[in-house]
N, C-alpha and C positions, 0 to 999 in steps of 0.2 A: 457687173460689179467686180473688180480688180478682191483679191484678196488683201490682208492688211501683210501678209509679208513681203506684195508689192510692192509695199509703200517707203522702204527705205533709198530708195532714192529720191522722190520726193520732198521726207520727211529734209533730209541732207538741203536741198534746195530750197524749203521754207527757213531752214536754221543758217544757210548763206545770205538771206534776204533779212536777217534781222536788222541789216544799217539800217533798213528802211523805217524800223520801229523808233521814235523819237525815245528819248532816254529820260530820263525826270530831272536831269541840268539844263535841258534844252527848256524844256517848262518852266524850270524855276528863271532863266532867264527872260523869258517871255513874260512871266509875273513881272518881273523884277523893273520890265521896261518901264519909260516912263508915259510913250505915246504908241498909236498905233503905227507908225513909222519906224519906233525902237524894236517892237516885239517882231515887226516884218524884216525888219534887220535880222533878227536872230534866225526867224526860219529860213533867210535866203542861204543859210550855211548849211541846212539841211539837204535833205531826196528832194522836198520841196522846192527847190530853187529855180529845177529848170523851168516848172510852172507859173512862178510867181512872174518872171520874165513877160508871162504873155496875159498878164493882167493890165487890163484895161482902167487901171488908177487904182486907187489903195483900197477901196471899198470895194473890188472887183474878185476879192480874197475867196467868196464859195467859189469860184470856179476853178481857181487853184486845187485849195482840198479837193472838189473833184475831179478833177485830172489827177492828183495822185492815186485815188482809190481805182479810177479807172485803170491806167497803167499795171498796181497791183493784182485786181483781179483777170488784166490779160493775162499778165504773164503768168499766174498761177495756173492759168487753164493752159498752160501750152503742157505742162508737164506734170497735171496731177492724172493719176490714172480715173478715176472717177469725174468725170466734169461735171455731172450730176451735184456733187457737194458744193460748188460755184454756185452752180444753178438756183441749189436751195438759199443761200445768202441773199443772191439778188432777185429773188422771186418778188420781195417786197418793194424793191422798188417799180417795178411791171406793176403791181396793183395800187400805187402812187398817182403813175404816171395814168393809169386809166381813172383813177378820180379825180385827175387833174383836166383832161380832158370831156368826161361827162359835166365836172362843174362848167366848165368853159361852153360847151355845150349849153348849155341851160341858161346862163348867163345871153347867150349868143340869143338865144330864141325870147329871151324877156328883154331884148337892145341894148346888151351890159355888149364890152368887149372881151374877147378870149385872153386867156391868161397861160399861151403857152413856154413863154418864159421861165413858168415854174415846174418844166418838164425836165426830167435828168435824164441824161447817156448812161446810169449804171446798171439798167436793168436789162434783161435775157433780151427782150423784146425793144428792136428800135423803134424811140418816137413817133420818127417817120411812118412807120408800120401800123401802127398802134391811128395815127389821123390817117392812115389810107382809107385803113378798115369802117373807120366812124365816119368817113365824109362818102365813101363809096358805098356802105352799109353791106359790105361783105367781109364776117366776121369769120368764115370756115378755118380759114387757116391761123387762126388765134390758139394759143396754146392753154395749159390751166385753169381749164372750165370758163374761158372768157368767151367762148365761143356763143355760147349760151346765157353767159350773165347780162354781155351788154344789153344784147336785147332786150333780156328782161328787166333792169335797170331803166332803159327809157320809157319801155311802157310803164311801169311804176312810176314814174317822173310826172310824166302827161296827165296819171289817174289821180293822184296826194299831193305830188310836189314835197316830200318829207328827204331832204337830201338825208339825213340822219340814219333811215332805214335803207336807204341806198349803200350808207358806209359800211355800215353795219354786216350787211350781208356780202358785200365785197372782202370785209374783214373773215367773215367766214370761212369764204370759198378759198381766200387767203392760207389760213391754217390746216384749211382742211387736203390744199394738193399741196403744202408741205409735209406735213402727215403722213399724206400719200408717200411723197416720192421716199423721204426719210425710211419708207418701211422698205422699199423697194433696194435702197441699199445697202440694206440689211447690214448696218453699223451701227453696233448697239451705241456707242456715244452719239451717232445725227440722229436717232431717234430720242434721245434725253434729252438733246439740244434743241430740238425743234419742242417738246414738251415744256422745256424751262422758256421757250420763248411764246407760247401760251400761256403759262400759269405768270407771267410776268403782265404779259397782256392784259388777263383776267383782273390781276391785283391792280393795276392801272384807271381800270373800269370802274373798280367798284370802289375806289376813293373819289373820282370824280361822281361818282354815282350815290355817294354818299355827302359830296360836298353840294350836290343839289338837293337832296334828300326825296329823292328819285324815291316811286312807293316799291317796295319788295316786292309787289306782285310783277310790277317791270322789266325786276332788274336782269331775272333769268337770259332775257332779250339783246342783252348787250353782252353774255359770255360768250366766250369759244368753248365748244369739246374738245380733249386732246391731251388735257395739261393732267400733272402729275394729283392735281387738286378739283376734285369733283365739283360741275357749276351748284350741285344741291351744299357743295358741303360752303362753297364761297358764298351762297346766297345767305349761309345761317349767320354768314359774320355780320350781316347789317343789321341784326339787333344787339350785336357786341360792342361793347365800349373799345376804341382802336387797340389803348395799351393790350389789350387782350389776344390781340388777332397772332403775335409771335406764338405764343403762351401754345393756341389752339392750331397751330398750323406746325406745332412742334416735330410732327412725324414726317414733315420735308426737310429741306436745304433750304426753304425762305425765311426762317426764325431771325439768321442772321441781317437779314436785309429790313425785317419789319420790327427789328428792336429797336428804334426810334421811334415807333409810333407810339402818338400819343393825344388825348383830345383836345384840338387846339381850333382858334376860330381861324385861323389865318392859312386856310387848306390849298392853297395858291406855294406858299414857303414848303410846307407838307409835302406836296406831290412833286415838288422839283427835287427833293431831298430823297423821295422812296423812290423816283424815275432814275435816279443815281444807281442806287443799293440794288437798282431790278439790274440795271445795265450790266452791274460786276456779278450778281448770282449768275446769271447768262453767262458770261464768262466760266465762271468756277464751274460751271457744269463740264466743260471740257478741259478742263486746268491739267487735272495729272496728264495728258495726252503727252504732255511738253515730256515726261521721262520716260516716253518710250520714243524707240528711233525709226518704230513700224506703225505707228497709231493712225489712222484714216483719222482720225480727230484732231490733229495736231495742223490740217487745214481748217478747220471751223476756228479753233486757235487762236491761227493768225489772221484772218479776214476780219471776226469778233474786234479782234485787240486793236485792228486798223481800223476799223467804224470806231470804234471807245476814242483812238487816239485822234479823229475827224472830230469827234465833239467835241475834243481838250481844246482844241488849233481853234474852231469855230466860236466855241466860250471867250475863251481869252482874247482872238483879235474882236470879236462882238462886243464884248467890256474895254478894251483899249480905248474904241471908238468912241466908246460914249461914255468913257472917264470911272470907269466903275472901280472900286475899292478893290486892293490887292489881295486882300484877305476874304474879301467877300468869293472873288474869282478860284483862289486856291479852294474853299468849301465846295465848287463847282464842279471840281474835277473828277472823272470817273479815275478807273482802276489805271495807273500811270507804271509805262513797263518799265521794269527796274532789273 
């Protein structure tokens, strides 16, 4: 683990890269378009451009955003001293990509076909690696407790067939070796960050978990441990009426995000609305970093603010496409850097 008074050159080197951060004229242009042709127009003046070039026709746009993000998180690892703090960002996608492959898996063995199309290049662990291991059935050199999950994930498969507890427990092991490595270096902002990105998780769960009306005794089953907000004290909220849950969760940082709740039948609007508010608390957990010039957080930062800014670009060409309302797309946007 580098010290944080390491970090001022780094820091200098993320605050160099802010071209790369789209600005909120470029969005409002992108709203403003009138087809997904006008708004692909705008971003080709962006960082974006040299990717959009190697798109394969205009619907071809996730690959784009992903080649940006990819790119950024190379270069951030040529020169952060901790690559550990990379690592923990893209850890999520490594546990994506392996339930992308068990489902296809599963899929394969009931005569569906594989679906690894919906596999991404941003995680620790290349895809290729990730099908060596599953088709050769030698998992040793898997990192983050996968060595041991897969396994036990197919035999699970074979005995229930419940993919749900499959995710589930993937979700787990998930949090639990970010947890881990977070402690490991020993920065007190990646360990906030990785808590705010469980207690976001958690509050995720239990609105879906409420819009099925999942019984309490259940619900425990779908938390993570980790987050700033105990699964006993999250479980007590499912006999609370929603406006309540800010009121009672007052002694966090989630008050702000869950002051729009409120009891409504249409929990689909709901949780696209608080999956917004979760996205920017995430952020704010490392927000002040930005005014220090030695902050080890001011990488979580910027990586955070480039995922937020991949859902803006994904929103808005996603509604281009299919003609969606201007206003409706602007309500869509997470935290837009200004």
């Amino acid at each position: 683990m580098a010290r944080a008074e390491g970090y001022g050159y780094t820091v200098a080197r993320l605050r160099a890269m802010g071209h790369r951060l789209l600005d909120p004229a470029v969005f409002q242009r992108m709203l403003d378009a009138e087809d997904l042709q006008g708004a692909l127009k705008v971003l080709n003046e962006t960082c974006y451009a040299s990717w959009l070039v190697e798109m394969k026709g205009e619907g071809a746009f996730d690959e784009a955003i992903e080649a940006e993000l990819r790119y950024v998180y190379r270069e951030i690892e040529q020169f952060v001293p901790d690559k550990a703090l990379v690592t923990l960002c893209k850890m999520p996608y490594d546990f994506h990509n392996v339930k992308v492959l068990l489902k296809s898996s599963f899929l394969q063995k009931s005569g569906g076909s594989r679906r690894w199309d919906l596999l991404t290049q941003l995680g620790n662990i290349s895809p290729e690696s990730l099908i060596e291991s599953l088709e050769s059935e030698d998992y040793r050199l898997l990192p983050f407790g996968l060595r041991s999950a897969i396994p036990l994930c197919l035999a699970q498969w074979d005995q229930n067939h419940d993919i749900l507890e499959i995710e589930r427990q993937l979700d787990d092991l998930l949090f639990t070796q970010m947890t881990a490595l977070a402690a490991k270096l020993d920065h007190k902002g990646a360990a906030e960050w990785v808590r705010g990105r469980v207690d976001a998780e958690n509050i995720r769960n239990l609105l879906r978990l409420r819009r099925t009306q999942t019984e309490a005794s259940r619900v425990s089953g779908f938390l993570h441990d980790g987050g700033v907000i105990s699964t006993e004290r999250l479980i007590s909220l499912m006999g609370e009426p929603l406006e309540s849950w800010g009121r009672l969760l007052s002694y966090t940082d989630l008050t702000g995000a869950l002051s729009g709740l409120q009891e409504v039948t249409d929990f689909d609007t709901l949780i696209v609305e608080v999956e917004k508010a979760l996205d920017e608390y995430v952020l704010r957990v490392v927000e002040e970093a930005r005014f220090s010039s030695t902050a080890p957080e001011n990488v979580l930062y910027y990586l955070w603010s480039k995922e937020i800014e991949a859902k803006n670009v994904r929103i808005i060409l996603v509604g281009k496409a299919n003609a969606a309302d201007r206003d409706v797309l602007r309500g869509l946007l997470r935290h837009v850097n200004g």
